[in-house]
Phi, psi and omega in degrees: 000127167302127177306013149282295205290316157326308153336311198254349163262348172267353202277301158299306163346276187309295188306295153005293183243009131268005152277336187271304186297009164257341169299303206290341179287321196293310170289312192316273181001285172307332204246358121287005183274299187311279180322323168273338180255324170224072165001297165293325194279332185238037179282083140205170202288150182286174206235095179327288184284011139309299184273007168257340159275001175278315183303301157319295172313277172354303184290313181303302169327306167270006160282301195298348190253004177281293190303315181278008175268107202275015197234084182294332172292353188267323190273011180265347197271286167343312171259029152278323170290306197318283187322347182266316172322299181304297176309302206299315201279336156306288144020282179296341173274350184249310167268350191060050171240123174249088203282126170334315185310350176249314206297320189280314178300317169323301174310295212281321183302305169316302200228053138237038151287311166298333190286329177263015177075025172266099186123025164071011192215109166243247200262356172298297187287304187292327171299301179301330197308309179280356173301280196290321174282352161276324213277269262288296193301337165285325194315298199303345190257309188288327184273004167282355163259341173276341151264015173240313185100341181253188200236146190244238208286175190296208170237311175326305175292259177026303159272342168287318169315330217270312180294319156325299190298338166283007208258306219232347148096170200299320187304332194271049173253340167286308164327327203276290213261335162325336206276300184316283182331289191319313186294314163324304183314308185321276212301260247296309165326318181305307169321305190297304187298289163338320226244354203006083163191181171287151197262104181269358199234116152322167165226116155036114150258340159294348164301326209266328177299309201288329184293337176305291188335317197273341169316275174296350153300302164286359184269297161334325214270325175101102187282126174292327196270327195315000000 
């Protein structure tokens, strides 16, 4: 064995068990975040094999976006969105809350990244991104309740939109919600179908936001290894 190849099993070693302790932060996170902002709705005890399946997703994710990135400083930048992305959507899936508290750092973090030239994308493009990614989804939410009455997605994806767009610059924002829409559209078919009935209940949208993001984060970013 090389000393290159030895390097790289310890490299994965390492990434390896920090993606399983930021899965195990993470989900814990979410699942006392959730339990304090809605009590009632989130009294119950963690789930073991949850956060050993958050730990796992978690480990793979970050190996896979350290090795296949060929810009290890982007890619350490990258998983920091990843693990946030990952949090918000734990988050969103337990409360339908997207909390500023990730979402506005998140934002403000694209684009002085940008400022500093770093992730292809520049500060021009990452400004407009968060501009058009807050303004596009309020257009689309108000006039969809003055022809319905009814209320569309939240402002928390509003603001995650908006931080993808500092992130992934104003051009991937059509990708993002064509893609993230698509998915939705899936799982809600899906649903109906598991369940063979009408689906009467909304879903999350931010699960769908962040996984579209981190898609097309990898893609901007040039699977290096591919």
């Amino acid at each position: 064995m090389t000393r290159d190849n030895i390097s790289l099993i310890d490299a994965l070693a390492f990434l390896g068990l920090l993606g399983f302790v930021m899965g195990w932060m993470i989900y814990r996170f979410a699942h006392y975040y959730a339990e304090r902002i809605q009590p009632d709705r989130n009294k119950v005890a963690l789930s073991k094999w949850r956060e050993l399946f958050v730990g796992l997703v978690c480990t793979l994710i970050t190996c896979f976006d350290f090795y296949m990135l060929p810009n290890k400083d982007w890619a350490w930048l990258t998983l920091i969105l990843t693990w946030t992305l990952l949090l918000l959507l734990l988050i969103d899936l337990k409360t339908w809350l997207l909390p500023d508290l990730l979402t506005l750092p998140l934002l403000w973090l694209g684009l002085m990244i940008h400022d500093f030239g770093v992730g292809g994308v520049s500060l021009h493009d990452a400004l407009w991104g968060a501009v058009i990614g807050y303004s596009l989804p309020w257009l689309i939410k108000t006039g969809y309740f003055l022809l319905t009455q009814r209320q569309g997605m939240g402002q928390g994806d509003f603001k995650l939109l908006a931080a993808l767009g500092a992130w992934l610059g104003w051009q991937a924002l059509p990708l993002v919600l064509l893609l993230s829409s698509s998915m939705g559209l899936v799982v809600g078919l899906f649903l109906m179908w598991w369940r063979r009935k009408s689906l009467t209940m909304a879903l999350p949208f931010g699960p769908f936001l962040a996984v579209a993001g981190y898609l097309i984060l990898l893609k901007q970013s040039g699977w290096g290894r591919l």
